[in-house]
Structure formats: structure tokens, C-alpha cells
C-alpha positions as CSV (number, residue, x, y, z in Angstrom):
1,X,-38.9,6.4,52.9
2,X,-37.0,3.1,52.8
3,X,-33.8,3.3,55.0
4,X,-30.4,3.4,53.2
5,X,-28.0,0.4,52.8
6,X,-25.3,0.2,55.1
7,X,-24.1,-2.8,53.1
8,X,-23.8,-0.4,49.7
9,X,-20.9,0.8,48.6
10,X,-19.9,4.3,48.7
11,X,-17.9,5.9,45.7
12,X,-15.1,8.3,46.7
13,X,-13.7,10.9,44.7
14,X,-10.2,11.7,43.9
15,X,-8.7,14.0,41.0
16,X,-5.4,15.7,39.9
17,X,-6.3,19.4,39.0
18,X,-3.5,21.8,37.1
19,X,-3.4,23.4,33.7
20,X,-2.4,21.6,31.0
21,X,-3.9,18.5,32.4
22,X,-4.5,16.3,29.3
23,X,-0.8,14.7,29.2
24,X,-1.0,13.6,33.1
25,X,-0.3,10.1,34.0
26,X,-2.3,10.0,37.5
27,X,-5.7,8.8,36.7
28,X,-3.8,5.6,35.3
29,X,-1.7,5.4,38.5
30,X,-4.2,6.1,40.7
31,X,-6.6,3.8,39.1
32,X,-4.5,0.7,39.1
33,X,-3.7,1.1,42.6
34,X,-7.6,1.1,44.2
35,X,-7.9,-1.4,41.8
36,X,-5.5,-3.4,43.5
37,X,-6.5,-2.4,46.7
38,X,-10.3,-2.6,46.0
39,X,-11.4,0.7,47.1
40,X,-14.2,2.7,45.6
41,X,-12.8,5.5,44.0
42,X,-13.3,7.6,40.8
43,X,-10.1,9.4,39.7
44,X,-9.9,11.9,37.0
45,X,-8.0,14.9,35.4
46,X,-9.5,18.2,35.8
47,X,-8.1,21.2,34.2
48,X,-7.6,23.9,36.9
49,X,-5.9,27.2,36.2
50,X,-4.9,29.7,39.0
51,X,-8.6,32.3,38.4
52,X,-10.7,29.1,38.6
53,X,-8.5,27.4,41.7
54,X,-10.8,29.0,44.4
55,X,-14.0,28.3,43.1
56,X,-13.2,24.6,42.2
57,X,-11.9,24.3,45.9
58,X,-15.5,26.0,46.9
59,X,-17.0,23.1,45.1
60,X,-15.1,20.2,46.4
61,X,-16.0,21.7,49.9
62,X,-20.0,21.4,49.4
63,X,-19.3,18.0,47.0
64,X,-20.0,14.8,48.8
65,X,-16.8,12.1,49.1
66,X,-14.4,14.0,48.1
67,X,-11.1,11.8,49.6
68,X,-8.3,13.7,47.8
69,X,-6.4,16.3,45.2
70,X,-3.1,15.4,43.5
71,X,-2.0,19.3,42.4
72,X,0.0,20.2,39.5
73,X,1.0,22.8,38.1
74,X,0.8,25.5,38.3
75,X,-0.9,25.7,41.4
76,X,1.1,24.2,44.0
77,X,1.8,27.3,45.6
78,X,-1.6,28.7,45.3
79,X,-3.5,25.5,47.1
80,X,-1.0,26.3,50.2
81,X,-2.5,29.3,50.6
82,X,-6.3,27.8,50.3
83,X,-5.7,24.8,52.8
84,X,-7.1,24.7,56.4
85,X,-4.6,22.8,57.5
86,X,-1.2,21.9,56.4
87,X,2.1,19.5,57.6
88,X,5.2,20.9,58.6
89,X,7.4,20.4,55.8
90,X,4.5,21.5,53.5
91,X,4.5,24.7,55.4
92,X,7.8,25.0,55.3
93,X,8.0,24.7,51.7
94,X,5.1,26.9,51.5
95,X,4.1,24.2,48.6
96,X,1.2,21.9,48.2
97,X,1.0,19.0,45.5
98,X,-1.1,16.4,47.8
99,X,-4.6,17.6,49.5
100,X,-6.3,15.5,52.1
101,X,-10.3,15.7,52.2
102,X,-11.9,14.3,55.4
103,X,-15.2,15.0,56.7
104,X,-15.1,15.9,60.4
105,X,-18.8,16.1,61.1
106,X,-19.5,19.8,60.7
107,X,-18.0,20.1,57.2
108,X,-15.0,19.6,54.3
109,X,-11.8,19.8,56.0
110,X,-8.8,20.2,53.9
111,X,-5.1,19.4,54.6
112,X,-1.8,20.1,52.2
113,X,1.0,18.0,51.9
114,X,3.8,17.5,49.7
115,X,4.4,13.9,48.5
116,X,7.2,15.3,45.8
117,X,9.9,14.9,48.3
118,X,9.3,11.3,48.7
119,X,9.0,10.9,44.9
120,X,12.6,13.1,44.4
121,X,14.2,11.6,47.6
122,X,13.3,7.5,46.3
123,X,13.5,7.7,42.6
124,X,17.2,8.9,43.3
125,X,17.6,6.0,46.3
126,X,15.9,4.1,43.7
127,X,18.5,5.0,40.6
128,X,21.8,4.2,43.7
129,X,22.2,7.3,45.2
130,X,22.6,7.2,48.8
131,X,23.7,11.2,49.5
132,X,24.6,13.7,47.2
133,X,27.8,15.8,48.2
134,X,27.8,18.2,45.0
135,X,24.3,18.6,44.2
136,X,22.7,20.9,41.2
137,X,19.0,21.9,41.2
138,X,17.9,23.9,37.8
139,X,15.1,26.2,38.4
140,X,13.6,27.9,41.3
141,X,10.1,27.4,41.3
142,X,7.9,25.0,43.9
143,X,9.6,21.8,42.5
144,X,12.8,22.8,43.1
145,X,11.7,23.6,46.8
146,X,10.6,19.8,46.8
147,X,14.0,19.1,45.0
148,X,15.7,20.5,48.0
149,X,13.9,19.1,50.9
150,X,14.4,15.8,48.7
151,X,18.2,16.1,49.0
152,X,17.7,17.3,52.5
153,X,15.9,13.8,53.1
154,X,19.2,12.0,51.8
155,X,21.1,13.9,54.0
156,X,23.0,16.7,51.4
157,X,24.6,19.3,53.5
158,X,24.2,21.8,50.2
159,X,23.0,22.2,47.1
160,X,23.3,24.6,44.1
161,X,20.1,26.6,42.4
162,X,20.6,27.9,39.1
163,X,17.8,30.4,37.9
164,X,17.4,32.7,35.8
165,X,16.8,35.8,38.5
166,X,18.7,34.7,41.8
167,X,16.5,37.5,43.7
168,X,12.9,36.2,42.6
169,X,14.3,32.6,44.1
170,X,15.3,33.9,47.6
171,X,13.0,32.0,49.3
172,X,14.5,28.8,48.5
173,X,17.5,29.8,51.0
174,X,14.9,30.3,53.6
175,X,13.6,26.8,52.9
176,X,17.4,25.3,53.1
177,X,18.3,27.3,56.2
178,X,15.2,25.6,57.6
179,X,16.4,21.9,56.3
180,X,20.0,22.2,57.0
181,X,20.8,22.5,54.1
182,X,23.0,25.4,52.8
183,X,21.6,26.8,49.0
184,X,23.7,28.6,47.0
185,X,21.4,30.4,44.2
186,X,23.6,30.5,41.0
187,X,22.9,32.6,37.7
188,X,21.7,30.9,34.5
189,X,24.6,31.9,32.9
190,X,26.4,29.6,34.7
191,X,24.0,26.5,34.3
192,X,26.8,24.8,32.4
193,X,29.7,24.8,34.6
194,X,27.5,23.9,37.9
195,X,26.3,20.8,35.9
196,X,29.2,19.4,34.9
197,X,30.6,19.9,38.4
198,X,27.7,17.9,40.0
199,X,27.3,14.7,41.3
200,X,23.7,14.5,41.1
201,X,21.4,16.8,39.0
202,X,17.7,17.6,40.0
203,X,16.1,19.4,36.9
204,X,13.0,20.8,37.7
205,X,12.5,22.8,34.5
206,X,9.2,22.5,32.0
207,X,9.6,20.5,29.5
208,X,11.9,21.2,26.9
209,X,13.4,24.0,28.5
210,X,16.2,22.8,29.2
211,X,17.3,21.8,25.5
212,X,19.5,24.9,25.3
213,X,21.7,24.0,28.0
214,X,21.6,20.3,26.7
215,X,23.2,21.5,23.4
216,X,25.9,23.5,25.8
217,X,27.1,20.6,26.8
218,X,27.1,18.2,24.1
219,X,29.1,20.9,22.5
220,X,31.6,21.5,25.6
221,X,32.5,17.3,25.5
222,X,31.2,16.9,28.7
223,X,31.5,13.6,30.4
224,X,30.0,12.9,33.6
225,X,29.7,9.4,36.7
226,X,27.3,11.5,37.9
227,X,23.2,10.8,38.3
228,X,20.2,13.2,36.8
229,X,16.7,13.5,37.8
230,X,14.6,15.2,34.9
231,X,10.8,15.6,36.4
232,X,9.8,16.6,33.2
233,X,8.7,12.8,32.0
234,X,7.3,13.7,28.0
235,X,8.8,13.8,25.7
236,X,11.4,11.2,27.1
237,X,14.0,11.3,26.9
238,X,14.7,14.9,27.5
239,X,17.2,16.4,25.3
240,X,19.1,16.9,28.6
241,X,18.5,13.3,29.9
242,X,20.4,12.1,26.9
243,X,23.1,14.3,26.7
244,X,23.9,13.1,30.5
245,X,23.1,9.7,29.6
246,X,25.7,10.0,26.4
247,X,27.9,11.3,28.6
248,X,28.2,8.6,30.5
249,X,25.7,9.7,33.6
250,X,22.8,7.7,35.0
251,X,19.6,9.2,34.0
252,X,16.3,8.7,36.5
253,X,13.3,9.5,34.5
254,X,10.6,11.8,36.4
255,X,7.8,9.3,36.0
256,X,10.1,7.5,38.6
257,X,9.5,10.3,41.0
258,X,5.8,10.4,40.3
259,X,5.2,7.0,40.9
260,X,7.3,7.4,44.2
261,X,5.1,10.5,44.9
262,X,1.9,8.3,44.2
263,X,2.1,5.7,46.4
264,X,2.5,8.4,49.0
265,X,-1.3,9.7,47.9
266,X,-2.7,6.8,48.4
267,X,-1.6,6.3,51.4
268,X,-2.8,9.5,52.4
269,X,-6.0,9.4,50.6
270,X,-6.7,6.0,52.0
271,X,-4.8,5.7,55.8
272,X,-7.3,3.3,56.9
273,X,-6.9,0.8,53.9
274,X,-4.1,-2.1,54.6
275,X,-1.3,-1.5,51.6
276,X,1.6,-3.0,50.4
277,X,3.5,-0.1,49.0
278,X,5.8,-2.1,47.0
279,X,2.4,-3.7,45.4
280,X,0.8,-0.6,45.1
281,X,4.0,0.6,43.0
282,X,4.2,-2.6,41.1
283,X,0.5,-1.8,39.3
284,X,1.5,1.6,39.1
285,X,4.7,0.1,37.2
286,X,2.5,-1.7,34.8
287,X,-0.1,0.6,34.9
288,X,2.4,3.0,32.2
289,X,4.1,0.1,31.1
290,X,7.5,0.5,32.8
291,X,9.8,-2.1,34.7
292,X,8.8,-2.4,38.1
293,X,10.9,-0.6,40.6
């Protein structure tokens, strides 16, 4: 049996699981960055849901180089639970979008982080916002616990969460009290008034869900200096990015915070590779056919 090649190149494995899948921009992301970077590495979009999470995590365990997950929704809360291992802030988010593979010699070893705060916290540096004194978050699920730590990150002593069921969100004060950063959860009802009150916005809402409360205040004559950050990136604009940008607000686009939160994978998928994040971001840039950040 002829011995193997230590010269040959070994392809790694990466993918970005969630349900719907199709629309993702990641593979091209990810794709221009190894590219850049020449690493070895297959990326693709694999449609996940929540029954078939812990079988597909069975299989990447007994797969051979598997170097990372990028998790969408809607199972960043789920792949905490499934981890081995997990960072702080992860853990005290108790929300997982980034998944670290690594062999250790007696098997798959599997470690959750959360690479959204990065993307919130620089797409808004990014946009000109240095702190955010009257902050808004809309919705309560595990974005808007990245939304917080995000404003955490640029130092925002509180923040405002409007949901639809203030008790179902409770966690999320858990989460600030842990930050430092005090949460006050706020009924839908009053999604309008918190908005127009805010100096920066973080809407974490699916897409197009949010087009009610857009109408609200294009009818209310609201005008605004202040900055929103829509994660939902398609369709874009949002019908609530431009009512704030026709209102005279600066709108961040949330393909800003996922190219943020990208760079942040590959770091963590690759730790060992030399990178130049602002390079990596560039070909990401290109990559979707943006301006470069």
C-alpha cells in the first residue's frame, strides 16, 4: 500500500446550515475569502431545520475535515445547546451563529461562538456611530440578544426591546444585566413612538415584517438624524430602511453586518492562516458586488 502524500493538499469543509437556505449570501463570502487567502475549503448552503439539526451535527462529528458551521436561522439557539464547548459571551447569550470544528486526536470537537456581535457592533462603527445613548432594538429573538451585546460592545448603558410578548423576551434582561447594559422590554404597540425617539435602531425582525410599522411612520411625518441597522438584507431596501432613509436617517444595510460577522468566521475557522481582515472584507465586498467598506 503506497504511503500517502504529505505534499497533497487536504480539502476542508465549511457550510452555513438554517432553513430557508437558498437566499444566503455565505458560500459567496466565504468563497472569495479562501480564495484570497488560498486555503482549501469547500463551502456550501445546507438546508437544516430544527428535527434534522441533531442528526446533521451527528454527521459532521464522524465526517472527515469538517473546519466550520456558519448557523442561521432558525437554529441559533438550538446549536448552543448541541456544542461541547462554547465562549463566554456565547454562553451568555445562550446563542450560537459560528461553530468551530477541530480534531483533538480522539474525535470531533465542537465549539459555539457568536460572530453577530462583531458584525452589529462594526457595521454601525462602520455607518459613524461611536455609542448609542437612546438605543431601539425590534424583536426579541437570538438576534436581538446579539443586537444588544453589539450595543454593549459600543459601550450603550441601555437599550429599548420592543416585542410583541414582553414575558416570552425576559431573558434578554438577563443577558443586559450580564453586559451592563440596562433593557427595558417595550410592547409592540408602542414600536412607533420608541423609534422615532431613538438614536440608533437595530431591527432584527424577518424580512418584511416590519412593513407595518414602516407605513406607521411614513404616515406619522416622522423625521429622524438618527442611524438604522435592518439585518434583514433582501429585499433591500426594507420598507423600513427607506422610510428612515426618507426621513432623513442613515440606513446600514444588514449585509454590512454579515460581512463584518464573516470575516470573524474565517478567522475562526482558519486561526492559523496569516489574514488581513481589511482584505478579506474587501473580496467579500466584491464578492456581492458592494462598495468596499
Amino acid at each position: 500500500m503506497p504511503s500517502p502524500d504529505p505534499t497533497a493538499a487536504r480539502v476542508f469543509r465549511a457550510a452555513v446550515i438554517g432553513s430557508p437556505i437558498g437566499h444566503s449570501k455565505s458560500p459567496l463570502l466565504h468563497a472569495a475569502a479562501y480564495r484570497l487567502l488560498d486555503v482549501d475549503c469547500s463551502y456550501s448552503a445546507i438546508e437544516v431545520d430544527e428535527e434534522s439539526l441533531d442528526a446533521f451535527v451527528r454527521d459532521v462529528r464522524s465526517s472527515p475535515h469538517w473546519r466550520g458551521l456558519s448557523v442561521t436561522m432558525p437554529l441559533k439557539s438550538a446549536m448552543a445547546r448541541l456544542v461541547d464547548h462554547s465562549d463566554h459571551l456565547s454562553q451568555v447569550l445562550g446563542v450560537v451563529n459560528t461553530v468551530v470544528v477541530e480534531d483533538d486526536g480522539g474525535g470531533c470537537v465542537l465549539t459555539g461562538h457568536n460572530t453577530d456581535v462583531v458584525g452589529v457592533a462594526n457595521a454601525l462603527i462602520g455607518a459613524g456611530v461611536d455609542t448609542a445613548e437612546r438605543a431601539v432594538v425590534l424583536g426579541g429573538g437570538g438576534t436581538a440578544a446579539a443586537a444588544i451585546a453589539g450595543l454593549a460592545r459600543l459601550g450603550a448603558s441601555s437599550a429599548r426591546v420592543v416585542v410583541r410578548r414582553p414575558e416570552a423576551s425576559a431573558g434578554l434582561g438577563r443577558i443586559g444585566a450580564e453586559l451592563g447594559l440596562d433593557v427595558d422590554l417595550v410592547e409592540w404597540r408602542s414600536a412607533g413612538a420608541a423609534v422615532q425617539s431613538a438614536d440608533v435602531v437595530i431591527s432584527t425582525l424577518p424580512p418584511r415584517a416590519a412593513d407595518p410599522l414602516a407605513g406607521e411612520l411614513v404616515d406619522s411625518g416622522f423625521r429622524t438624524q438618527g442611524t438604522l441597522l435592518d439585518v434583514a438584507y433582501d429585499p433591500w431596501p426594507s420598507a423600513i430602511a427607506a422610510a428612515f432613509s426618507s426621513a432623513g436617517g442613515t440606513i446600514v444595510p444588514g449585509l454590512d453586518m454579515l460581512l463584518h460577522q464573516a470575516v470573524e468566521q474565517v478567522r475562526l475557522f482558519f486561526p492559523d492562516t496569516p489574514q488581513d481582515r481589511a482584505g478579506v472584507l474587501n473580496v467579500m465586498c466584491d464578492a456581492v458586488g458592494v462598495p468596499r467598506r
